[in-house]
C-alpha positions, 0 to 999 in steps of 0.5 A, spaced: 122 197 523 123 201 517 118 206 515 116 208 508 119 215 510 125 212 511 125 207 507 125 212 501 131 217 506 136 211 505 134 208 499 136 216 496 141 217 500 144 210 497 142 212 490 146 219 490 151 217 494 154 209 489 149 209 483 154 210 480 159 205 482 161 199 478 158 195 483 152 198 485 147 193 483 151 189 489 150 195 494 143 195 493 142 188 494 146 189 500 142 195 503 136 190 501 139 184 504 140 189 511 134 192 512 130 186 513 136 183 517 135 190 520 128 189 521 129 182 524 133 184 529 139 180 525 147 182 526 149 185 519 156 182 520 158 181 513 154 186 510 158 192 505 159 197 511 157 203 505 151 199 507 151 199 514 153 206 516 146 208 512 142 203 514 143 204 522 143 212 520 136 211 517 133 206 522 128 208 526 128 208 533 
């Protein structure tokens, strides 16, 4: 389950890395939607992989 520490790492890193991007708006409610199917043990089949590759690299152990 996401901390707060890691909480705030992804979000920051997501922030640097798209915030910019014409469609950040749906990166950041891709990268929501994937922390709770994260933390609820669901696939994140069909999440944006941007997305993806910063929450498994966040995800706590």
């Amino acid at each position: 389950m996401f901390d707060k520490a890691s909480l705030d790492s992804l979000l920051e890193e997501l922030r640097d890395n798209y915030e910019l991007e014409f469609e950040w708006e749906d990166i950041q409610k891709a990268a929501h939607v994937a922390i709770a199917r994260s933390d609820a043990g669901v696939s994140l089949d069909g999440i944006d992989s941007r997305v993806v590759e910063l929450v498994e690299k966040h995800r706590p152990d």
